[in-house]
Each structure stands twice: as structure tokens, then as C-alpha cells.
Kinemage of the C-alpha trace (Angstrom):
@kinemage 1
@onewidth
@group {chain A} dominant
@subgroup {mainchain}
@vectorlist {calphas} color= white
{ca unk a 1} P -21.541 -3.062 -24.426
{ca unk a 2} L -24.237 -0.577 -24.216
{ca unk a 3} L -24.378 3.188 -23.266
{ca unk a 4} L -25.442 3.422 -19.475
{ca unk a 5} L -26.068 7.110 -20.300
{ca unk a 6} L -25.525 10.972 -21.387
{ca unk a 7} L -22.270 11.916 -19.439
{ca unk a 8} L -21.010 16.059 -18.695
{ca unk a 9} L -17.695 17.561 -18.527
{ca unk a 10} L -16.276 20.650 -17.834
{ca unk a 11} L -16.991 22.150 -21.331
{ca unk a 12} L -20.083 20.807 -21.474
{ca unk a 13} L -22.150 23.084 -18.794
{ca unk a 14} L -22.588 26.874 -17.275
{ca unk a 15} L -23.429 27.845 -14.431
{ca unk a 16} L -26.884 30.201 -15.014
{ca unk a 17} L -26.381 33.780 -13.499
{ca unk a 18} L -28.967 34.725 -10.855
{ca unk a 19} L -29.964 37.487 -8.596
{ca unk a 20} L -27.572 38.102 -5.555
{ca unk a 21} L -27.555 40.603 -3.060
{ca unk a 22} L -23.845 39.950 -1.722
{ca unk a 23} L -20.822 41.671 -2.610
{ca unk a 24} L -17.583 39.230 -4.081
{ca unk a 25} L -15.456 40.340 -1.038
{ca unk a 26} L -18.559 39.251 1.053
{ca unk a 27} L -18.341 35.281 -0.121
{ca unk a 28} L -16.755 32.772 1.941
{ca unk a 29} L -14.650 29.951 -0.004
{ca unk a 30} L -14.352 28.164 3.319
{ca unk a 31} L -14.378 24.451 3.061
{ca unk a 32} L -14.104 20.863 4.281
{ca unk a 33} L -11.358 19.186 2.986
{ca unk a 34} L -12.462 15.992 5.161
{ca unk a 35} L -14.716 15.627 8.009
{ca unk a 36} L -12.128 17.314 10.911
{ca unk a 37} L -9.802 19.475 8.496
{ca unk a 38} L -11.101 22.752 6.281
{ca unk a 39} L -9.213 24.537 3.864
{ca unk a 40} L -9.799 28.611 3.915
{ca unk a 41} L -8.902 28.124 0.191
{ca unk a 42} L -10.387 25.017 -1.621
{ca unk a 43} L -7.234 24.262 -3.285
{ca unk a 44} L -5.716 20.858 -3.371
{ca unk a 45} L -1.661 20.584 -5.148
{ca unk a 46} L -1.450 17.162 -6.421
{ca unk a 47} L 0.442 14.251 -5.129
{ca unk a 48} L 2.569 14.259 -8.060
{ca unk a 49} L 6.173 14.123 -7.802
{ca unk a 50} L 6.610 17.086 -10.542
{ca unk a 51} L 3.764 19.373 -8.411
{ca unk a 52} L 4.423 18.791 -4.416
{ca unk a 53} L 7.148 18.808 -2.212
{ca unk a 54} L 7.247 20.649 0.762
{ca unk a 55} L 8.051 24.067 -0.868
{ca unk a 56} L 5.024 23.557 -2.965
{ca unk a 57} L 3.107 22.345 0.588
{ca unk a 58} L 4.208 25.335 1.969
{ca unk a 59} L 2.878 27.786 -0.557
{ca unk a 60} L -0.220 26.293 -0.811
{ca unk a 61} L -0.833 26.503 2.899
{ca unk a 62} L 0.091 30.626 3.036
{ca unk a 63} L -2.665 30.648 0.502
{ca unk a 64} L -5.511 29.052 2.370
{ca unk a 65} L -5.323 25.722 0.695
{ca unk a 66} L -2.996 22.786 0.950
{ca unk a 67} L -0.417 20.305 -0.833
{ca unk a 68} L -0.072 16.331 -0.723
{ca unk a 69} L 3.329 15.499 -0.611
{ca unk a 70} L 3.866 12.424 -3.594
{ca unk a 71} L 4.811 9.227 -2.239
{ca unk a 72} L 7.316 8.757 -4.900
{ca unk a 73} L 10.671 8.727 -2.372
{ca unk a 74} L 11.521 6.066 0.501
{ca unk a 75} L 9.410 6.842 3.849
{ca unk a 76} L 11.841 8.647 5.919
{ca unk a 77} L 12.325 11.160 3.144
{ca unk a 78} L 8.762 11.543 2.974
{ca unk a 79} L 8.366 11.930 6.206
{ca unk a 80} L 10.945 14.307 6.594
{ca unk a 81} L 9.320 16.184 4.082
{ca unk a 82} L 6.021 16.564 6.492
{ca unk a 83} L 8.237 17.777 9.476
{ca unk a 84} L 9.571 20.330 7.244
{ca unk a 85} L 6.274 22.219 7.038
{ca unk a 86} L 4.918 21.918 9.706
{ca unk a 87} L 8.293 23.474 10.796
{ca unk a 88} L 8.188 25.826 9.170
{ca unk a 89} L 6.194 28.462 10.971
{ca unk a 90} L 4.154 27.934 14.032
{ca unk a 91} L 1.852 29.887 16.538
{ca unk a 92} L 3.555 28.861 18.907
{ca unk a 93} L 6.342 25.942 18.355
{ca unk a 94} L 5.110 22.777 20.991
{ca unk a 95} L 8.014 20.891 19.924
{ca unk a 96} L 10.950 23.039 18.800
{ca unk a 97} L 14.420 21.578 17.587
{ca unk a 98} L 16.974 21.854 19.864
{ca unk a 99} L 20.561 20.909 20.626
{ca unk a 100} L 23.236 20.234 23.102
{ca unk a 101} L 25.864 22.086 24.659
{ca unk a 102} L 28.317 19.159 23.486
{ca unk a 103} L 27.715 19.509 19.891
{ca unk a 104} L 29.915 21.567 17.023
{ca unk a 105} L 29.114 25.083 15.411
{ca unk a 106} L 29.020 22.203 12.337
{ca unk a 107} L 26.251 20.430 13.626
{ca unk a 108} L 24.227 23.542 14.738
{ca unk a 109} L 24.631 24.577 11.546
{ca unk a 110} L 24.059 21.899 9.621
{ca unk a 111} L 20.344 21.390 12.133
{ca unk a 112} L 19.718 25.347 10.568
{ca unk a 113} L 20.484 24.393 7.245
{ca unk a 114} L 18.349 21.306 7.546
{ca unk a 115} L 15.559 22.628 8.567
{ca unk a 116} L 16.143 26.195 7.161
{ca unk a 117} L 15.995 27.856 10.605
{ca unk a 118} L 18.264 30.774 11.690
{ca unk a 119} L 18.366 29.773 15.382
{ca unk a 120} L 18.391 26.712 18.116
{ca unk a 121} L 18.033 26.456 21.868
{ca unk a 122} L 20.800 25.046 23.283
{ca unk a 123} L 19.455 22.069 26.636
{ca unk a 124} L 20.952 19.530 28.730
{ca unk a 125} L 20.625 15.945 28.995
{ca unk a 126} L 17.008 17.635 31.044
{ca unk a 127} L 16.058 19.445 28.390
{ca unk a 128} L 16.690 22.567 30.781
{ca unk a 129} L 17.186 25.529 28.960
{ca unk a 130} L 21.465 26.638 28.752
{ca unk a 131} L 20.856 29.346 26.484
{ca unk a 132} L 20.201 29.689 22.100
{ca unk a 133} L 23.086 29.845 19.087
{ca unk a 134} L 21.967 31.888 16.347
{ca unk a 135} L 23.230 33.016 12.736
{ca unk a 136} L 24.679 35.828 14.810
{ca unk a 137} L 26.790 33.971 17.200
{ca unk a 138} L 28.162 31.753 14.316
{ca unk a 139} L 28.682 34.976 12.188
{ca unk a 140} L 32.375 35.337 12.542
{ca unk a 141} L 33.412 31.957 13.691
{ca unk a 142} L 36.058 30.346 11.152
{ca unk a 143} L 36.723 27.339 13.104
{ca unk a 144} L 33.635 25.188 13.057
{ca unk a 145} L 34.930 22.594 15.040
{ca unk a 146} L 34.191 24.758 18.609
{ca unk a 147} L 31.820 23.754 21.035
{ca unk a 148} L 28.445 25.136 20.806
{ca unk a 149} L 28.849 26.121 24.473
{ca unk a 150} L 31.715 28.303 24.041
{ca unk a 151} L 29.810 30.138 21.600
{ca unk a 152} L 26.080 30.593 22.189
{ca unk a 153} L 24.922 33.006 24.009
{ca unk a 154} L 23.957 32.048 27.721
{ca unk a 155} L 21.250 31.825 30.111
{ca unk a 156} L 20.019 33.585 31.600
{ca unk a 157} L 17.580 34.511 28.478
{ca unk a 158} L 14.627 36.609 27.739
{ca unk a 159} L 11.664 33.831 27.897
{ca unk a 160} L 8.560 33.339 28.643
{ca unk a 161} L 6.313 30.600 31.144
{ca unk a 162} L 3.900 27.887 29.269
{ca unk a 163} L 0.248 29.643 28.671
{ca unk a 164} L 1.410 32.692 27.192
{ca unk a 165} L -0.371 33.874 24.092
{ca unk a 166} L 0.969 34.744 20.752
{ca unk a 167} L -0.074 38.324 20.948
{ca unk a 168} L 1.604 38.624 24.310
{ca unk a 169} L 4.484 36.701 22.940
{ca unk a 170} L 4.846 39.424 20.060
{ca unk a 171} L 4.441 42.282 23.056
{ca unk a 172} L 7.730 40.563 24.855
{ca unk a 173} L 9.679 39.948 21.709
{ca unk a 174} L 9.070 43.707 20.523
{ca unk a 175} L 9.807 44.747 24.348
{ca unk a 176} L 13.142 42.869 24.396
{ca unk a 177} L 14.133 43.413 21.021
{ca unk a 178} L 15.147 39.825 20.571
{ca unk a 179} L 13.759 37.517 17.817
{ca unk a 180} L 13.565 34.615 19.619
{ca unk a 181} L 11.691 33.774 22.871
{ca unk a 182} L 11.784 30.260 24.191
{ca unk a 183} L 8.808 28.863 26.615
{ca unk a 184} L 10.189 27.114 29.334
{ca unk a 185} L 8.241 25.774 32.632
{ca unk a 186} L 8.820 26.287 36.261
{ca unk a 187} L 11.839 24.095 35.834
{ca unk a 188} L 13.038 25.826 33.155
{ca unk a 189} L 12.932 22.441 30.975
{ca unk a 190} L 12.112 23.869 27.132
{ca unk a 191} L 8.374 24.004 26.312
{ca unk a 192} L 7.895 25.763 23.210
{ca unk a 193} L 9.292 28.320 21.049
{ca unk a 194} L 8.101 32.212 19.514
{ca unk a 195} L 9.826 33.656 16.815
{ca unk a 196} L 9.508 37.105 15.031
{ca unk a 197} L 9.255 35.300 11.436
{ca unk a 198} L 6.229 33.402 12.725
{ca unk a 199} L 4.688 36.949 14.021
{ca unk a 200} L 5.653 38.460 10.638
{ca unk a 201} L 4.094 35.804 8.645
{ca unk a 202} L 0.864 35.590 10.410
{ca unk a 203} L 0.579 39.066 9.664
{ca unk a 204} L 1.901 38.542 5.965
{ca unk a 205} L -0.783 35.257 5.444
{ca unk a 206} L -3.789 36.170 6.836
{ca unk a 207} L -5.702 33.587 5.040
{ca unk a 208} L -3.171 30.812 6.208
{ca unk a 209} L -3.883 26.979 6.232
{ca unk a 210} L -3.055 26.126 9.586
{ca unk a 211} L -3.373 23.454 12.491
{ca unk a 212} L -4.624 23.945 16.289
{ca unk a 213} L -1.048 24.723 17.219
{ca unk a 214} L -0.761 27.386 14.799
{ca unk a 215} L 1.172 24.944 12.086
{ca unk a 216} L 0.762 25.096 8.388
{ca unk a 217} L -1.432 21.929 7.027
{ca unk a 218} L 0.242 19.391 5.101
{ca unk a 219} L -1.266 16.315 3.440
{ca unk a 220} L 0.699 13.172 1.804
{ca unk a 221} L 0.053 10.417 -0.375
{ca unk a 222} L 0.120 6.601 0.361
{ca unk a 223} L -0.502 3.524 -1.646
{ca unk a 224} L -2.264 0.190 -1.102
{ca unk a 225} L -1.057 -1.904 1.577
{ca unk a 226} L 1.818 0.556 2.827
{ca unk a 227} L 0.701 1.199 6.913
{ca unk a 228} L 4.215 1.183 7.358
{ca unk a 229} L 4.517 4.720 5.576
{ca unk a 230} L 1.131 5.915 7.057
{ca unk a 231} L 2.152 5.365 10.704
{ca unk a 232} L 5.559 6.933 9.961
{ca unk a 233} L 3.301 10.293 8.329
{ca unk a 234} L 0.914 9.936 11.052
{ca unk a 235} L 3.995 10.845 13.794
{ca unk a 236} L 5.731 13.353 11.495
{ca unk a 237} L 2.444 15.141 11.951
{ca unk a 238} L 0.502 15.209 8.646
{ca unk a 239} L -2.983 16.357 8.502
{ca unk a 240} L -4.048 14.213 6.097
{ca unk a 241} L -3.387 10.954 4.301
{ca unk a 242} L -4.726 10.196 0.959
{ca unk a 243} L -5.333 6.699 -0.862
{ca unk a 244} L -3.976 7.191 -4.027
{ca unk a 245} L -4.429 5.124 -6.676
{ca unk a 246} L -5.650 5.195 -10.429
{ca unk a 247} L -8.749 2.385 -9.708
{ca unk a 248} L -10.250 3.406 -6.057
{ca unk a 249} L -12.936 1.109 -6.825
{ca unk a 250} L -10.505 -2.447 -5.371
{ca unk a 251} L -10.422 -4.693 -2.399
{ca unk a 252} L -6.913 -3.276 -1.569
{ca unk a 253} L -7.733 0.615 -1.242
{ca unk a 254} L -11.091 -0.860 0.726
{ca unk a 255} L -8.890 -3.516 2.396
{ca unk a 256} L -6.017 -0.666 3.399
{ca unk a 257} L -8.683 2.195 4.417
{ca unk a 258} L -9.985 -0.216 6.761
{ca unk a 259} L -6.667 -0.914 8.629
{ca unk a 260} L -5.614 2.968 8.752
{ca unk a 261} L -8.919 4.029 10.290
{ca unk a 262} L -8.360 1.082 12.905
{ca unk a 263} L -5.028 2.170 13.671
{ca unk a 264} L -4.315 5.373 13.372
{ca unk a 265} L -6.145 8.338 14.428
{ca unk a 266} L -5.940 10.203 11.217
{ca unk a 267} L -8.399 11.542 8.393
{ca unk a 268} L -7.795 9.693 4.951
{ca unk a 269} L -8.970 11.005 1.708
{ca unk a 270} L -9.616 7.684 -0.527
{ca unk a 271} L -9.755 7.752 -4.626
{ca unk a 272} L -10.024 8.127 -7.092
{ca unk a 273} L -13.453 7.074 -8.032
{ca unk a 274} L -16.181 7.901 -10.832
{ca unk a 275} L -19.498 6.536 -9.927
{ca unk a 276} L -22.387 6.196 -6.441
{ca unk a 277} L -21.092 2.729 -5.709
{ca unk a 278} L -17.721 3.360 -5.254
{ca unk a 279} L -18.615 6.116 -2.888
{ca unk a 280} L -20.581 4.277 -0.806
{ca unk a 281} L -18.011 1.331 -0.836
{ca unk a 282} L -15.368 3.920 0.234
{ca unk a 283} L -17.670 5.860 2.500
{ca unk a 284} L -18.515 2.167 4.379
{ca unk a 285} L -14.840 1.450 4.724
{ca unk a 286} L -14.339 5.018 6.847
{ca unk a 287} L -13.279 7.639 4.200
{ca unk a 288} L -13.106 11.043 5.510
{ca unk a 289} L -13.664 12.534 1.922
{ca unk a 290} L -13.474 10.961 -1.370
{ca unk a 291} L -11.478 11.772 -4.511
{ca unk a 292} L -12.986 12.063 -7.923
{ca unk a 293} L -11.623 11.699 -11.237
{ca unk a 294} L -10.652 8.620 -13.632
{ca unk a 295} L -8.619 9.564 -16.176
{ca unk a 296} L -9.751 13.514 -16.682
{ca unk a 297} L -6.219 15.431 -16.273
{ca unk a 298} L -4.772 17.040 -19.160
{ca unk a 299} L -1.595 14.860 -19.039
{ca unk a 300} L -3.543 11.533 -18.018
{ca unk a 301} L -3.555 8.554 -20.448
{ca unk a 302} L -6.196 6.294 -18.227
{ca unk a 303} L -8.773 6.904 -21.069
{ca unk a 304} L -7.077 6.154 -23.428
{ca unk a 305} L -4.962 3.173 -22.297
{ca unk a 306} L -7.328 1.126 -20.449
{ca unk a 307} L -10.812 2.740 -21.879
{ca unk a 308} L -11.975 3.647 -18.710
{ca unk a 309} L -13.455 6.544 -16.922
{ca unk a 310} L -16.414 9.200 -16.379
{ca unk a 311} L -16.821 12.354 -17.883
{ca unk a 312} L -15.623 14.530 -15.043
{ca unk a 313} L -18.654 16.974 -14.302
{ca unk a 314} L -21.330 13.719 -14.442
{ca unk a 315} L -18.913 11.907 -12.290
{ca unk a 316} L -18.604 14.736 -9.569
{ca unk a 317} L -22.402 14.444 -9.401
{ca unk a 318} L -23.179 11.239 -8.832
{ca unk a 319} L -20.379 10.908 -6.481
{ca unk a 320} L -21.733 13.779 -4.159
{ca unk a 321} L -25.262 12.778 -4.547
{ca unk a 322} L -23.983 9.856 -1.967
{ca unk a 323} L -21.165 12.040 -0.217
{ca unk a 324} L -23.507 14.862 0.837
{ca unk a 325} L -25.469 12.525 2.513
{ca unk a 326} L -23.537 10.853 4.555
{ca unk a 327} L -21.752 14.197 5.303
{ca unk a 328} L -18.290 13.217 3.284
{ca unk a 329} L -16.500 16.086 1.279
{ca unk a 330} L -15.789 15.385 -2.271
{ca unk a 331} L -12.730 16.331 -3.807
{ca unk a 332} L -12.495 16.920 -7.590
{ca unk a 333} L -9.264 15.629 -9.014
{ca unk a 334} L -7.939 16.638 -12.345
{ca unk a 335} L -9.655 18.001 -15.722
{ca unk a 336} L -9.917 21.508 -14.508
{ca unk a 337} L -8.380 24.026 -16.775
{ca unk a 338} L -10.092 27.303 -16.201
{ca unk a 339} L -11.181 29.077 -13.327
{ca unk a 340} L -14.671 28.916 -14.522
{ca unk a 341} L -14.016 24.700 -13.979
{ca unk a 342} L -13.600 25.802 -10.262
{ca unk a 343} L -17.233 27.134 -9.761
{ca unk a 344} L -18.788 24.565 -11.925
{ca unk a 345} L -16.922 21.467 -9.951
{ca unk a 346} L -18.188 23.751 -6.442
């Protein structure tokens, strides 16, 4: 064995202060998380199963950034884990739950409770619009067994046609006093959905994480060889998928980025990695970004079990000397304790 070379971490460097002629509140942390998604906030939660679930997701995404959901639970949980954030706000909902006339004040609850909602539209067998059941309408009922259309409160409703805009959606719901307002088409089959927490929030989370439809980003984790789970995140909506795995250096991350890019239209972060090669390896395969870091987190044994790694701040280098030119983003996973870490990995 011989040393290749001097290797940097986080400890080992500063950054040298230098003339500026900007203001703090005048910098822009806007970033690329992978070629077609950017983070206002460039703040990753890991895919661990102690760190990200869709609360966690959630959070993150108010805040600019975004979470990976772990892949340590069966694919339908996972999945259902995805739907629940990007659930849970919207500009404007394109694909709201609903339910039918048919169903129990049971079931319409249980739908709320599921998906921690405080109202439904109520549709035929059309999808045509019957009228909405809310928290209110269930307020004082003691018998849950009841038919949701004895119950919720009936067309016709306040709504609004396909094309309207949020702020004009906020104008109507502020009009009507309602909190609701349901987007329905010259049939009057369901569209969309507006509600007043959405409104509020945008206002509340400026610097929100969010999607073309006004939904809160998501990622989530995958491992070698599991399509199966990566098609199933793909129609649950996620933004992202990332390659996980301890060695992103193998055949089967290569073998498995290869078949994702072919078959689903989705952006996949690959890792993790510490050196040129395996960028360029992952980078040939179709990696929309590239994850850094062999062994550097504060809880990681990698090191020390198998002897393997790169000091974190050399690795980050030589990794982005590649990325940057082939225009990949590079994500810096694990060793960073400070704040100060956060500029110096930037």
C-alpha cells in the first residue's frame, strides 16, 4: 500500500475573508439539487430511518430545502409516505381526494385522519361534484354509521372554473367566507381544489420548496436492483430518487441507474462516492447529481470497519472537479458539524 496523497477535511481548511460589496440579506442560497429540481435552501435531511419521514419531509420543504424519505419500510408505506407531502399543501390541488355519496361519516373520517385533512368533496360514479363534508358537518354527529349524503352539505357550492389563479382563488374564498373552493369544469366533474390553509401557508413559508403545481418537494431513497419501488415513488409523485448505498462505486448502482433513467422519467441522485472516477462512471450511467461521502458522518463506522474512505473536503473536490463540468450538482453527504462546514463544502 502506498499513500496516493495529502487528503482535507472539514477541520482541516478556512475559507480566506475577502472584499465584498453585498449585504448578507442580499446573497442568494439558491441551488440545484439535480439538473431539473433546485432547492431555495441547500439543505438535504438524510434518508435515514431515525431523520426522515414525511413530517421531517415536510419541514424541510417550508424551509427551502428538502427530505429523502428512508427506504427502510415495505413500498406501499413508502409510497404512501410521498403522497402525504405532496398532500399536504398545494397551489392549487390537481388531484384532490375525494369520496362518494355512498360512503360512512367513518370512512370520511377516517380519509381526514389519513391524510390529516379537515375536509373532502363528495362526487359520483362521474366524478361530478354533489357537494363537500367537513369537520363541521361531522361536528355533532354521534352515529358514524350515516351516509355521507345525509350529512354533507350540498351542491350547489361556492366554486370556481379550471384556469383560475391562486390569488383570485384567495379573492373568492375571502369573498365567500368559505375555506374550501373546489375547481370543477363545464361539466361540473371535480378538477382541483383551493383551500385557506394552503393560502395561509404560502404566506407563512415564503421561502417554500415547492413543485410546478404549487406542491412541497419530496425526495426518497432506493436501493440496488429495486425498480419495483422506484416506479411505485415515481407515481406517488416524488421529485427525486436517490441511489443509496454505502459503495456507489459497483456494477449494481451503475447497472440500476441505467434501468431507472430508461424507464422512468425521473431525476436520480446516485452515491455515495469519494473520488473523479466514480463520478464520471456515475455521470456516464445518467446521474442527475451525485452524492459524496464514504464513511465521514459522525455516527458512521465505514472507516473504521472496512478501512475505506476519503477525507471529506478532498473528496468533495475531486468529485466536483468532474461534476461541474459536465453540469451535475454535487451533494455533500455527512461529516458536517458546524455551520462553518456548510460554506466550506459550498
Amino acid at each position: 500500500m502506498r499513500i496516493k496523497k495529502r487528503a482535507l477535511t472539514f477541520e482541516d481548511v478556512l475559507l480566506v475573508p475577502q472584499h465584498s460589496i453585498v449585504l448578507p440579506k442580499e446573497v442568494s442560497i439558491k441551488s440545484q439539487l439535480t439538473k431539473r429540481v433546485s432547492l431555495n435552501t441547500p439543505m438535504v435531511s438524510a434518508a435515514m430511518d431515525t431523520v426522515t419521514e414525511y413530517k421531517a419531509a415536510i419541514a424541510m420543504a417550508h424551509l427551502g430545502g428538502i427530505g429523502i424519505i428512508h427506504k427502510n419500510m415495505d413500498i406501499e408505506t413508502q409510497a404512501k409516505q410521498i403522497t402525504k407531502v405532496k398532500k399536504s399543501e398545494s397551489g392549487i390541488i390537481i388531484d384532490p381526494i375525494f369520496i362518494g355519496p355512498d360512503k360512512t361519516v367513518a370512512d370520511a373520517d377516517a380519509l381526514m385522519g389519513e391524510y390529516k385533512i379537515s375536509g373532502v368533496p363528495v362526487v359520483d360514479d362521474e366524478l361530478k361534484l354533489l357537494g363537500i363534508i367537513t369537520n363541521r358537518d361531522m361536528r355533532f354527529i354521534t352515529d358514524m354509521r350515516l351516509m355521507i349524503s345525509d350529512v354533507m352539505t350540498k351542491a350547489p357550492l361556492v366554486t370556481a372554473k379550471v384556469g383560475i389563479t391562486l390569488d383570485e382563488a384567495a379573492k373568492v374564498l375571502q369573498e365567500h367566507k368559505v375555506e374550501k373552493l373546489p375547481i370543477v369544469d363545464d361539466n361540473n366533474v371535480l378538477q382541483g381544489l383551493v383551500t385557506i390553509k394552503d393560502i395561509e401557508k404560502r404566506e407563512k413559508f415564503p421561502n417554500a420548496n415547492k413543485d410546478e403545481h404549487g406542491r412541497l418537494r419530496v425526495g426518497a431513497a432506493i436501493g440496488v436492483g429495486q425498480l419495483d419501488r422506484a416506479t411505485a415513488l415515481v407515481e406517488a409523485g416524488v421529485d427525486v430518487i436517490v441511489l443509496d448505498s454505502a459503495h456507489g462505486h459497483s456494477q449494481g448502482i451503475i447497472d440500476t441507474l441505467k434501468l431507472i433513467k430508461k424507464t422512468l422519467d425521473v431525476d436520480v441522485i446516485a452515491g455515495n462516492i469519494a473520488s473523479a472516477a466514480a463520478a464520471q462512471d456515475l455521470i456516464d450511467a445518467g446521474a442527475d447529481a451525485v452524492k459524496v461521502g464514504i464513511g465521514p458522518g459522525s455516527i458512521c463506522t465505514t472507516r473504521i470497519v472496512a478501512g475505506v474512505g476519503v477525507p471529506q473536503i478532498s473528496a468533495i473536490d475531486e468529485v466536483a472537479e468532474v461534476a461541474n463540468k459536465a453540469g451535475v450538482p454535487v451533494v455533500a453527504d455527512g461529516g458536517i458539524k458546524y455551520s462553518g462546514d456548510v460554506a466550506k463544502a459550498l
